[in-house]
C-alpha positions in Angstrom: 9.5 -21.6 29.1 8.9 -20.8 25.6 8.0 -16.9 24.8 6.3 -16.3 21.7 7.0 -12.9 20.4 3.4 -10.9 19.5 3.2 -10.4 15.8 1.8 -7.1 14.0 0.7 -6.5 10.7 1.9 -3.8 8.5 -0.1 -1.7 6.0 1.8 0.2 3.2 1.3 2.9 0.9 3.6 2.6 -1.6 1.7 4.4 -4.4 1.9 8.3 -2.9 5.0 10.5 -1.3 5.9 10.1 1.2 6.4 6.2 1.8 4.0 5.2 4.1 3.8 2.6 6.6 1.5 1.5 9.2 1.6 -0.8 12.3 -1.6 -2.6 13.7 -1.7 -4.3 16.4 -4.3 -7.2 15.3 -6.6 -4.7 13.8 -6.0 -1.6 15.9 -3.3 1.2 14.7 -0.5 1.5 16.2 1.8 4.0 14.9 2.9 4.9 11.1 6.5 5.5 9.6 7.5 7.5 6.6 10.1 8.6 4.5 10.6 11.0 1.6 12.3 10.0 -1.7 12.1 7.3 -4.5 10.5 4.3 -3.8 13.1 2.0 -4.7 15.2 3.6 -2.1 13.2 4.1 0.4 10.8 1.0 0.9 13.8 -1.5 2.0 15.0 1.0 4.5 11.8 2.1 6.1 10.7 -1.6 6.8 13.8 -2.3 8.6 13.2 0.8 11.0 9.8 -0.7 11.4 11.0 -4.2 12.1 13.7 -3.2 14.3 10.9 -2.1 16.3 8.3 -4.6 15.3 10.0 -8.0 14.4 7.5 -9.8 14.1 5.2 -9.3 10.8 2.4 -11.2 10.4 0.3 -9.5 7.7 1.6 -7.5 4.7 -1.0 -5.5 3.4 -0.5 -3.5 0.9 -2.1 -1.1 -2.6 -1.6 -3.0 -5.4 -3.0 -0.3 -8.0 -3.8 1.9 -9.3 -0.5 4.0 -9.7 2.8 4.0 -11.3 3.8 1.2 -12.8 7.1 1.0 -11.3 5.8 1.3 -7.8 3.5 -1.3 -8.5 6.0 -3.8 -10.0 8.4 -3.2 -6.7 6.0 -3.7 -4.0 5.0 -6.5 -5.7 8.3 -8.0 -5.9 9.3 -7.2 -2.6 5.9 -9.0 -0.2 6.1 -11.5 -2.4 9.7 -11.9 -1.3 8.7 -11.3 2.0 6.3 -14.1 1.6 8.5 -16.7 0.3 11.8 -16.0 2.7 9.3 -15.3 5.9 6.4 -17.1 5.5 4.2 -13.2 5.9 0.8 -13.0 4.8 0.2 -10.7 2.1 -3.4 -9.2 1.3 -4.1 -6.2 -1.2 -6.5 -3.6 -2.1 -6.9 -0.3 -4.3 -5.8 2.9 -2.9 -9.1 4.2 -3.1 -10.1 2.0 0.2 -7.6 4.5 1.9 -8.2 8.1 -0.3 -11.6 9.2 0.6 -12.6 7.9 -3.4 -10.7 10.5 -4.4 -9.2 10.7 -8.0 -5.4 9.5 -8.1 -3.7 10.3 -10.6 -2.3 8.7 -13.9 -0.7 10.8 -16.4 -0.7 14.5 -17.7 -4.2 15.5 -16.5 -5.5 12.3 -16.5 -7.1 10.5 -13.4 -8.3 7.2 -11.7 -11.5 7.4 -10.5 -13.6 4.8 -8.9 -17.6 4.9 -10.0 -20.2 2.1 -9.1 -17.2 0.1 -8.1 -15.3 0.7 -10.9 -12.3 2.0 -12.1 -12.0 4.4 -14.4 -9.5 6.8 -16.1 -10.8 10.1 -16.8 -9.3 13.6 -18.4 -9.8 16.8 -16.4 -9.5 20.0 -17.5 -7.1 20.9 -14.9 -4.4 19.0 -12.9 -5.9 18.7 -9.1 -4.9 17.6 -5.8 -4.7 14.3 -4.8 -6.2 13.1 -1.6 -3.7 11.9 1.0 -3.5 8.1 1.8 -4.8 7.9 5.4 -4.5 5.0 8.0 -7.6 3.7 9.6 -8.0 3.3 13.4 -9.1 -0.3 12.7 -7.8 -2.7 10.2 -10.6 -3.8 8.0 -9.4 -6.9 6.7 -12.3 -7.8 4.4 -11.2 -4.8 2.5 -8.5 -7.0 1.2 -8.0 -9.7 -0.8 -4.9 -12.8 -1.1 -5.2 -11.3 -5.1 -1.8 -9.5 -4.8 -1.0 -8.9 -8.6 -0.7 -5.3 -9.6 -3.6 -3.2 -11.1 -2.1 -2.2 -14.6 -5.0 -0.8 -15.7 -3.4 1.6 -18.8 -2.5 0.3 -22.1 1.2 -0.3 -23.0 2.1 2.8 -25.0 
């Protein structure tokens, strides 16, 4: 008797501190993991604790802008790893699916902002505070799309 093992798909939020990750069940949430510090030494870590108690992944989803460059680049690299050496789905949005639209921010006092559908950057007067990344109860998956590459939406300086 074969026994397939149930398979769970994993939204993260690699863009905001902490590192976040979520576990659905099909659509429905599960539970979320998280873990303080730098991206690059965090992400690897954190997934294994979730796959150690979730083997099987599924779906990757995942924010791929806008943000920090360098978190962008290394979630990139790593589902797209993930795809290749496990065969995982990966599907991506913006951040502001999962912010309330709130503005995230760039640089200095400088902000992403999403208008009409767009995204902007725009200067405020004042730094402000920046909506937490939240976890919906249900997986929308026509939020995403199988367009993965990063959202490098500021000039090269």
């Amino acid at each position: 008797m074969i026994m397939l093992m149930k398979e769970y798909n994993l939204l993260i939020f690699s863009t905001s501190k902490p590192l976040k990750i979520g576990v659905y069940d099909g659509q429905r949430f599960l539970e979320s993991f998280q873990m303080e510090g730098q991206l690059s030494d965090c992400l690897l870590p954190l997934f294994a604790k979730v796959c150690d108690k979730y083997p099987k992944v599924q779906t990757l989803f995942f924010i791929n802008g806008p943000g920090s460059f360098m978190a962008l680049k290394l979630v990139y690299i790593f589902a797209k790893t993930l795809a290749i050496t496990k065969g995982i789905e990966l599907l991506a949005t913006n951040g502001f699916e999962f912010n309330g639209d709130s503005p995230i921010r760039a640089y200095g006092k400088s902000y992403f902002v999403r208008k009409k559908g767009q995204i902007l950057l725009e200067n405020f007067k004042e730094l402000i505070q920046e909506a937490e990344y939240t976890f919906p109860p249900i997986l929308n998956k026509d939020c995403f799309s199988p367009m993965i590459k990063p959202l490098y939406l500021l000039p090269a300086l």
